[in-house]
Backbone as a chain_set.jsonl record, in Angstrom:
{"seq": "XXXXXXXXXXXXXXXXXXXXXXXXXXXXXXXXXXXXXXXXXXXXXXXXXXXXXXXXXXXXXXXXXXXXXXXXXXXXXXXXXXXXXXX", "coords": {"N": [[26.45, -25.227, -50.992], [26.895, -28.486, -51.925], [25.801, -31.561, -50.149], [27.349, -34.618, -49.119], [25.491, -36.739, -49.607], [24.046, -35.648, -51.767], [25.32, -35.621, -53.533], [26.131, -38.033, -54.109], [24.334, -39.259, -54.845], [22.501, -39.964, -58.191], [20.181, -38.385, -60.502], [17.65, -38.808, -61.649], [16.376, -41.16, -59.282], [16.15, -44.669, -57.149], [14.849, -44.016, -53.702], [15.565, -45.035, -49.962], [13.515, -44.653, -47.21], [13.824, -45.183, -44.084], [11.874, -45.33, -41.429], [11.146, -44.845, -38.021], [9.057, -45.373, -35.617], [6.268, -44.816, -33.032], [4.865, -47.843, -31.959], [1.297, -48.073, -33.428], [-1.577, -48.337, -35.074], [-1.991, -46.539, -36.586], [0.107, -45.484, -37.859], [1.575, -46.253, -40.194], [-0.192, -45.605, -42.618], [-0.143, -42.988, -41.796], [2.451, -42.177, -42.437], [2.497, -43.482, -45.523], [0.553, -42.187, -46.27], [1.806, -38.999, -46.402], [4.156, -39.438, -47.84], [2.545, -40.301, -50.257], [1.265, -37.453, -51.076], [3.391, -36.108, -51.845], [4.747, -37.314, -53.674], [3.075, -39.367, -55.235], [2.113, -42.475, -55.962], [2.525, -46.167, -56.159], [2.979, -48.07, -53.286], [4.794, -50.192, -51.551], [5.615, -50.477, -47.764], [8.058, -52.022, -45.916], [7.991, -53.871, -42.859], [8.572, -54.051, -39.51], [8.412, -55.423, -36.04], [10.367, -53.962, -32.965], [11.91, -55.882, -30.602], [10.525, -55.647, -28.127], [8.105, -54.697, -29.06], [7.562, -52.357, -28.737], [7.916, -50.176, -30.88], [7.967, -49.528, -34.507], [9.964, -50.424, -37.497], [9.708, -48.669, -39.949], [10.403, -49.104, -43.613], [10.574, -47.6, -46.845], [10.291, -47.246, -50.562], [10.997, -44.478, -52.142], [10.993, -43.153, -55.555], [12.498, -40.548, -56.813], [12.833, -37.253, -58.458], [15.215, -35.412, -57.98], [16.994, -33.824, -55.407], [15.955, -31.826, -53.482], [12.917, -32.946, -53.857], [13.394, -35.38, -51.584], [14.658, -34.493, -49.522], [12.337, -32.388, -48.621], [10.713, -34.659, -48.522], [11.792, -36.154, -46.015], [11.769, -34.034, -43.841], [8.891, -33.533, -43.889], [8.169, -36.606, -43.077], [9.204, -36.333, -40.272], [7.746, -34.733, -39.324], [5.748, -35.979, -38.083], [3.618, -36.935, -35.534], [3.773, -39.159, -34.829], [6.234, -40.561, -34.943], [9.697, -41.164, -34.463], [11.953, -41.359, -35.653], [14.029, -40.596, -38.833], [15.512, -41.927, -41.418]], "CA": [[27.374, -26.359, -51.002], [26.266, -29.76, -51.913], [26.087, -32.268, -48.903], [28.012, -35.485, -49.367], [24.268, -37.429, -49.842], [23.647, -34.899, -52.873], [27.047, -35.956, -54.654], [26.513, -39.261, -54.018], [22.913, -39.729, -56.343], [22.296, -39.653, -59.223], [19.231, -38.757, -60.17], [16.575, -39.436, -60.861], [16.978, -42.43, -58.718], [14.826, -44.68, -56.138], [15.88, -43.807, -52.144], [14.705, -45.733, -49.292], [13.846, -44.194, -45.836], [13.923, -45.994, -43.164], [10.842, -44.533, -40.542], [10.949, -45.423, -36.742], [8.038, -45.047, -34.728], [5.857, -45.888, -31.988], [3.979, -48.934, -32.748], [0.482, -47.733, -33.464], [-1.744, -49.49, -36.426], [-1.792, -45.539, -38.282], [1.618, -44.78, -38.625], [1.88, -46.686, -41.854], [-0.859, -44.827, -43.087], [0.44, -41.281, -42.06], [3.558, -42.549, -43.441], [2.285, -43.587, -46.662], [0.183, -40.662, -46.968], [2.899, -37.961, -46.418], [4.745, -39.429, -49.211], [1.359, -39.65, -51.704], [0.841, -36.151, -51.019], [4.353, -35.462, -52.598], [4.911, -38.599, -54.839], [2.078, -40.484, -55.865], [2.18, -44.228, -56.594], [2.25, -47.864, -55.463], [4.145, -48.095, -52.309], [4.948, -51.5, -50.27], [6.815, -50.681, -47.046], [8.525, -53.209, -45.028], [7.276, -53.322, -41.646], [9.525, -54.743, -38.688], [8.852, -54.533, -34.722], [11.345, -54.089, -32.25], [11.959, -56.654, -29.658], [9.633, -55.523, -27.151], [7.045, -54.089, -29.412], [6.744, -50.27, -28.839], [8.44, -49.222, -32.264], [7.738, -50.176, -35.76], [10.801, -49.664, -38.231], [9.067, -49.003, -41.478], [11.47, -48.785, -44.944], [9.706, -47.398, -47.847], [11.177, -46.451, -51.173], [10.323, -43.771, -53.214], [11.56, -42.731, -56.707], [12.98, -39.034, -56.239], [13.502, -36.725, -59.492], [15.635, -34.274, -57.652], [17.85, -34.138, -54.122], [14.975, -31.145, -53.053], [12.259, -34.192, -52.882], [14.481, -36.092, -50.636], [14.926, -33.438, -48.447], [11.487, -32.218, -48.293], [10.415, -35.449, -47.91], [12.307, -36.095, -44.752], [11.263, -32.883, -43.0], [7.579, -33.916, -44.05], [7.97, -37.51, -42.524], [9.816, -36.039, -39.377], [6.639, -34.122, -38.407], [4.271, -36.616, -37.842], [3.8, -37.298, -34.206], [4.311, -40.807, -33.534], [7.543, -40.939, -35.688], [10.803, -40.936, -33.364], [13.834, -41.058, -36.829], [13.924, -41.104, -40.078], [17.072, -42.288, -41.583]], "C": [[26.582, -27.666, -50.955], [26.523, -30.699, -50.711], [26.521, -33.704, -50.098], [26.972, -36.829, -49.947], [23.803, -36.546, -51.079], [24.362, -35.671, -53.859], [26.879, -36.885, -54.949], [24.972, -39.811, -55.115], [23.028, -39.368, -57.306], [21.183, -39.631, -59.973], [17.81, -38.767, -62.039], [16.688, -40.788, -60.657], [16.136, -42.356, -57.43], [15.973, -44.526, -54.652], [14.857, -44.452, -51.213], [14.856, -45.307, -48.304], [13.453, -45.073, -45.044], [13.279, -45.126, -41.561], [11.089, -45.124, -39.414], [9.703, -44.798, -35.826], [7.168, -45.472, -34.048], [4.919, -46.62, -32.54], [2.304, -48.672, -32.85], [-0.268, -48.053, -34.716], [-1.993, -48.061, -37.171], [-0.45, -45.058, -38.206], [1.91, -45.213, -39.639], [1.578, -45.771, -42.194], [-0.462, -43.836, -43.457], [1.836, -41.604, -42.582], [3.667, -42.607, -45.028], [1.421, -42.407, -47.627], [0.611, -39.154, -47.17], [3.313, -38.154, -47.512], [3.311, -39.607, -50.325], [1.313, -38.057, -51.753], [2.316, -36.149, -51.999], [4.742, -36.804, -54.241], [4.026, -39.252, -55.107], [2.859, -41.507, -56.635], [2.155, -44.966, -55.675], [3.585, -47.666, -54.574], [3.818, -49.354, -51.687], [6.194, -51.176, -49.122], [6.882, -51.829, -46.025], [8.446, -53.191, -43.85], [7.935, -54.416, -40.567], [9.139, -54.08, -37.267], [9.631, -54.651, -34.144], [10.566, -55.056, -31.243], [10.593, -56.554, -28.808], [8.183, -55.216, -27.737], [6.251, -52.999, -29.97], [7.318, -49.494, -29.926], [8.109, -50.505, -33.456], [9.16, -49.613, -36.531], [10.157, -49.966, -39.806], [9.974, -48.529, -42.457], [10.05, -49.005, -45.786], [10.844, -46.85, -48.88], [10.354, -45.992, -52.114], [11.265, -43.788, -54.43], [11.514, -41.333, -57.352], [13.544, -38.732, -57.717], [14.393, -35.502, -59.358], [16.148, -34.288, -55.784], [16.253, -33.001, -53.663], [13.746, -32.235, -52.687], [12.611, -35.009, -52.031], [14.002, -35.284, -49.623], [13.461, -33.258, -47.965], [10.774, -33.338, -47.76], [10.576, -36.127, -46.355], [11.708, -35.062, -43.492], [9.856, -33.389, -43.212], [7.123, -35.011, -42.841], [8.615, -37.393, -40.999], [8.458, -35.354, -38.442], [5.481, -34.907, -38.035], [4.895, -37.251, -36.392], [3.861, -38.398, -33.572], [5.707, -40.964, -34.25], [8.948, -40.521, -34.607], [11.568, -40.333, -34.376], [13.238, -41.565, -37.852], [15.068, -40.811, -40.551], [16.82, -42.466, -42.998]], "O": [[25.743, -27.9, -50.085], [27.649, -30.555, -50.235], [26.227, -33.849, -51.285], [27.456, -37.764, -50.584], [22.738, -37.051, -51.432], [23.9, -36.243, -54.846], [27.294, -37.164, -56.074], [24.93, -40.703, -55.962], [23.694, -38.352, -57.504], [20.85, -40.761, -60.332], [17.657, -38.702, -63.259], [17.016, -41.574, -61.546], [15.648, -41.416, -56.802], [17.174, -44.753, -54.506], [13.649, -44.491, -51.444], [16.02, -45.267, -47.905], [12.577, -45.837, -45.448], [13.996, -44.495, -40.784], [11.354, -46.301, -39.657], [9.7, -43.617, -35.476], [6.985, -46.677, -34.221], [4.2, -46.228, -33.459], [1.859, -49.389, -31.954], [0.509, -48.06, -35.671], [-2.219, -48.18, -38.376], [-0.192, -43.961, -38.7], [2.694, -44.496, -40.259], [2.382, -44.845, -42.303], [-0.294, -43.444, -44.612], [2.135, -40.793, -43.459], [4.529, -42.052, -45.709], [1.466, -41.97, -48.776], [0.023, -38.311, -47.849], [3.066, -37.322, -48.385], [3.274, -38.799, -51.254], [1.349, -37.602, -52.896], [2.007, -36.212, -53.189], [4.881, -36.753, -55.463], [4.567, -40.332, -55.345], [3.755, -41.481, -57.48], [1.851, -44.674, -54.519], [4.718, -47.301, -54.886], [2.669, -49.594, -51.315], [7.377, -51.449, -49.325], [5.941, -52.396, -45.469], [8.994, -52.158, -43.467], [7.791, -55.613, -40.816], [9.292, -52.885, -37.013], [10.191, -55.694, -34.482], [9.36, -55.156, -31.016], [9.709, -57.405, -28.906], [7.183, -55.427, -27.05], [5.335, -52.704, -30.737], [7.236, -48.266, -29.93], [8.035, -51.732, -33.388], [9.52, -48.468, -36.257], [10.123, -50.971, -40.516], [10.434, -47.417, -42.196], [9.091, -49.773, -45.714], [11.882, -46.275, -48.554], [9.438, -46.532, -52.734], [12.312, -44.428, -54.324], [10.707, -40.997, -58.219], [14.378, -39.454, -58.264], [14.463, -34.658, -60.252], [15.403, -34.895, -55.015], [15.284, -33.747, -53.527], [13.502, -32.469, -51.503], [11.581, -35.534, -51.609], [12.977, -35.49, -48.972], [13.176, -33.884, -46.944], [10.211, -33.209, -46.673], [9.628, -36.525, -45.678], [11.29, -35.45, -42.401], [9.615, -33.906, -42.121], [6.271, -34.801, -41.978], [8.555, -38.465, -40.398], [8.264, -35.463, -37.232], [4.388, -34.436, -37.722], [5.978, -37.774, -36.128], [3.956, -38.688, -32.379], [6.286, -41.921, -33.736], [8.949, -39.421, -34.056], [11.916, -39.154, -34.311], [12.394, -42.45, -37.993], [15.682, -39.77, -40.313], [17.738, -42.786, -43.753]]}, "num_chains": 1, "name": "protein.A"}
């Protein structure tokens, strides 16, 4: 059964995740290098801290030929250990 985020792309089409994690100067990095490993190319993500400091909210967008990169992608960027959410 398709989820309601399947239905809703169309694809191939760009998606933007939206990373949270603790503020540390390599979480870009492992961020940006999770997605090279599956997507290669030029990435600029947008890099925002919270109030106090201790989280970074990084938005990156890729350009996904298939709901399966999505997905995998997510689970990918979920395992890296300073990352809290990825939305």
């Amino acid at each position: 059964m398709k989820t309601k985020l399947e239905k809703m792309l169309k694809f191939p089409c760009s998606f933007t995740y939206k990373v949270i994690g603790l503020a540390q100067p390599e979480l870009v990095d492992k961020i940006v290098k999770v997605i090279q490993l599956r997507l290669p190319g030029d990435y600029a993500p947008n890099i925002k801290s919270s109030n106090k400091g201790n989280y970074l909210s990084i938005s990156i967008t890729v350009f996904a030929k298939n709901f399966s990169e999505i997905e995998i992608l997510y689970h990918e960027l979920s395992k890296i250990n300073l990352v809290r959410m990825v939305l």
